[in-house]
N, C-alpha and C positions, 0 to 999 in steps of 0.2 A: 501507374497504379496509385489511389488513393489512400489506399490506408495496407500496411504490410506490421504484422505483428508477431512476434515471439515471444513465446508463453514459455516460460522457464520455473525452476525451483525444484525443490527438497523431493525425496521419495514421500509421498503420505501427504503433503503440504495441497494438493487439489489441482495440480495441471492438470489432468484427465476431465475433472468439471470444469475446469477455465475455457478450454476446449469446445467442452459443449456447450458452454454460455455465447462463445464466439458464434461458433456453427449455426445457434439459433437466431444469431445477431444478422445473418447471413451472411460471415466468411468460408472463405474453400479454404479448408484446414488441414494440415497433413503433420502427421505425428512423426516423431522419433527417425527422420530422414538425418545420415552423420550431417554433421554443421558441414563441414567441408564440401559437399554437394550442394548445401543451399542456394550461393551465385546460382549457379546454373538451372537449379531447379525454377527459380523465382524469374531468372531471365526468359527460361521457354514459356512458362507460362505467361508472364507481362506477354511476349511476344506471339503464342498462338493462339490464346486463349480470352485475353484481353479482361483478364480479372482486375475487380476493383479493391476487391479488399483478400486479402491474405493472410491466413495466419498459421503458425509455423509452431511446434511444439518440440521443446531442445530439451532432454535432461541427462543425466549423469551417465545411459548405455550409450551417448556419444563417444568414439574415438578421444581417448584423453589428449593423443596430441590436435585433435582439431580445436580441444576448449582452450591450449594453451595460445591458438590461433583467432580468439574468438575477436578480438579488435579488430585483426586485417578482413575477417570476414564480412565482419559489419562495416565497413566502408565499403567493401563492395557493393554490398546490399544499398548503398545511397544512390546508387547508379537509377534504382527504379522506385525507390520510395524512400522517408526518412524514418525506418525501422523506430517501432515501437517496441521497447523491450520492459515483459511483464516477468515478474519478481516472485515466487510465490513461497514463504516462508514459516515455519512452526519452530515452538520450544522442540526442544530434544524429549519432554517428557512425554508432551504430544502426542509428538510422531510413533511414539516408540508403544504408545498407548491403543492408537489408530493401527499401527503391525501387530498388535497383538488381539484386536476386536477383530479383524481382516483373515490373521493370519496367513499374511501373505509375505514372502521374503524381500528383503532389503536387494534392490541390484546388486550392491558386492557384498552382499553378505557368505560367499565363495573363497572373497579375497581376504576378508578380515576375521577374528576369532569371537568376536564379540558387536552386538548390535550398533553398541556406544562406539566401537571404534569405527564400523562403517558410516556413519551419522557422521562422524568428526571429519573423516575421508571425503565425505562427501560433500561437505560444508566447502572445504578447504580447497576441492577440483572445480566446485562449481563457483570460486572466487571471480575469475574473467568475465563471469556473465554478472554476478552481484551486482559490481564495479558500473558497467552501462546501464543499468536499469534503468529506465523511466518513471516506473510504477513497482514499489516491493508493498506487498498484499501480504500481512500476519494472519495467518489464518487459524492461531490458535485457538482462540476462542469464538468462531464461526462453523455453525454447521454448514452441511451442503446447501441447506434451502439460501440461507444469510451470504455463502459467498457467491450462490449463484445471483441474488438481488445487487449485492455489493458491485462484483465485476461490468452485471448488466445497467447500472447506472452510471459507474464510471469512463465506459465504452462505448455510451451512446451518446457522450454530449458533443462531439463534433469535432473540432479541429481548435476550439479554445482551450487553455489553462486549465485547468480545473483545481481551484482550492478546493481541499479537506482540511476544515478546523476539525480537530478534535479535541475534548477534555479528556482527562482521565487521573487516577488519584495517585499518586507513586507508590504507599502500600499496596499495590496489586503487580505494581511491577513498571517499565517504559514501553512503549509503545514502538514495536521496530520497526514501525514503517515509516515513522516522523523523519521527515528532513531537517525540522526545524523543532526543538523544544524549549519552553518557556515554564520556568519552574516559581509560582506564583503562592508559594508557602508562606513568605514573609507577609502579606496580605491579612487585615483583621479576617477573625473565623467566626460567620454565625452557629459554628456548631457548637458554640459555649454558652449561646443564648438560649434558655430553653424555648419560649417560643417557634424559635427557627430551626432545631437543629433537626425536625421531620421533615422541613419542605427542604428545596433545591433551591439551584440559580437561578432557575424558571421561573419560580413564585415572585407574586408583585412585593410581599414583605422582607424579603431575602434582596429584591431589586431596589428597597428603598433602603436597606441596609448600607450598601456598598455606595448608593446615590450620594451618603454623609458621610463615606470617608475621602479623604484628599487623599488617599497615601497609596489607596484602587483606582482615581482616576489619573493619576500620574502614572500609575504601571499601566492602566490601559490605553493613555495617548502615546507612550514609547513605543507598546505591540502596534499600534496601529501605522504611528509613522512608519515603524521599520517596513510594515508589509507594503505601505502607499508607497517607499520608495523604491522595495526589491520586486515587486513582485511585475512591474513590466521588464524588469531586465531577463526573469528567469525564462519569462512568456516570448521576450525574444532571442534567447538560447535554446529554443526550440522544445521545451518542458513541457510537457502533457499535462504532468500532476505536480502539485507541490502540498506535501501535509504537514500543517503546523500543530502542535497539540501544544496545548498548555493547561500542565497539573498540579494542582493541591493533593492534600495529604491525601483524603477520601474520591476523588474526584466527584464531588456531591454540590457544592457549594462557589466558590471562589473560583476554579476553572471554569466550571458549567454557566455562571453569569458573565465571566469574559468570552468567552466562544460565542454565547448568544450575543453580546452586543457586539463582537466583530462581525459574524454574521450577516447582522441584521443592515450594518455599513457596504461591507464587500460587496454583499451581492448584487447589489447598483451594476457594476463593473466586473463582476466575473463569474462562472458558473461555480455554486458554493455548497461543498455539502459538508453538512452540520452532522458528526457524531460523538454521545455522550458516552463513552466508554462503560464506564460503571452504572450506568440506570438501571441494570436489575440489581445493582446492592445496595438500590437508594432502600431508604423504610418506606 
């Protein structure tokens, strides 16, 4: 089997579109089978069926003792491919926003007295799957159009790494799918300049800005080394995704002109995708 995947996450957070992003990628996809069945289900199939790509859809109506099982089961699963495990998470305000446009009930919301505690329940069982993720996808601030683009670009690049830089500003909050964060506050700010503080890291006057300090090209030869030295180790511990983000205050300025020029380097050497977290609150 070449590619075998499990689509995991929150009630509300989008595995039911993850699903269909896959399906349309053209995987044989089966939902909500308990974990504990999946060896076997993945072995008949590899073995009568002779599918290439798999993908498997796991959330919290699993058997809870199967999730407390979820490591031994994923070694099984290596027996016929090196499982991909997709991530898919929201704020609590989110979700709880999305259950209430929907109107639809929380799986345990039977078991718990209140929406918050199901949510917290559910964070807390769905811990063993967190834990192996490959890929955690925040889908708080993505509609359905954005995650189905998002997923279906991360999903089709192949069997390489795939860096995500991302900027973003820390007044809005961190970023929970980052693996790696770089907090680039200390950095001069053109947003004290009046000419610059309407354009971005994009603009050629914002890039000549940072070109004349020494104190932005030292912080951005350190991001750089550190990634030139880790980032084949991650590619051969068998990492799909790796997202580094690094934010200023706004994420308008000082992020967004370091993402571009790692970018611009990386992508020589790996498939790279560039996102500006905050671009609709640029002016």
């Amino acid at each position: 089997m070449k590619k075998l995947v499990i689509v995991s996450g929150r009630s509300g957070a989008g595995k039911s579109t993850a699903l269909h992003v896959l399906e349309d990628l053209g995987f044989y996809c089966i939902d909500n089978l308990p974990l504990s069945m999946l060896p076997e289900v993945v072995a008949k199939l590899a073995h009568d069926n002779h599918l290439d790509m798999l993908a498997l859809g796991v959330d919290i109506r699993t058997p809870i003792a199967d999730l407390m099982q979820f490591d031994d089961i994923l070694d099984q699963l290596r027996q016929y491919a090196q499982p991909e495990v997709v991530f898919l998470n929201a704020r609590d305000d989110v979700l709880k926003t999305r259950f209430a446009a929907t109107r639809r009930k929380h799986p345990l919301s039977d078991r718990y007295p209140t929406l918050d505690a199901a949510l917290e329940a559910e964070r807390l069982l769905l811990e063993p799957i967190t834990r192996q993720a490959t890929l955690h996808m925040d889908t708080s601030t993505l509609n359905i159009h954005a995650l189905q683009h998002n997923l279906s670009v991360r999903m089709g690049q192949g069997d390489r790494m795939i860096l995500v830089l991302e900027s973003f500003g820390f007044k809005y909050g961190l970023p929970q799918d980052a693996d790696y964060i770089f907090d680039v506050r200390i950095l001069p700010n053109p947003h004290w300049q009046p000419h610059l503080k309407e354009m971005s890291g994009l603009d050629t006057d914002v890039q000549q800005f940072f070109a004349e300090s020494d104190m932005t090209e030292r912080m951005f030869n350190d991001i750089l080394n550190f990634l030139e030295h880790w980032l084949p180790e991650f590619a051969d511990n068998h990492r799909h995704y790796l997202t580094i983000a690094v934010g200023c205050t706004g994420g308008q300025h000082r992020s967004v002109y370091l993402v571009d020029r790692l970018s611009q380097l990386l992508q020589a050497k790996w498939p790279v995708q560039t996102l500006h977290r905050e671009m609709k609150h640029w002016s």
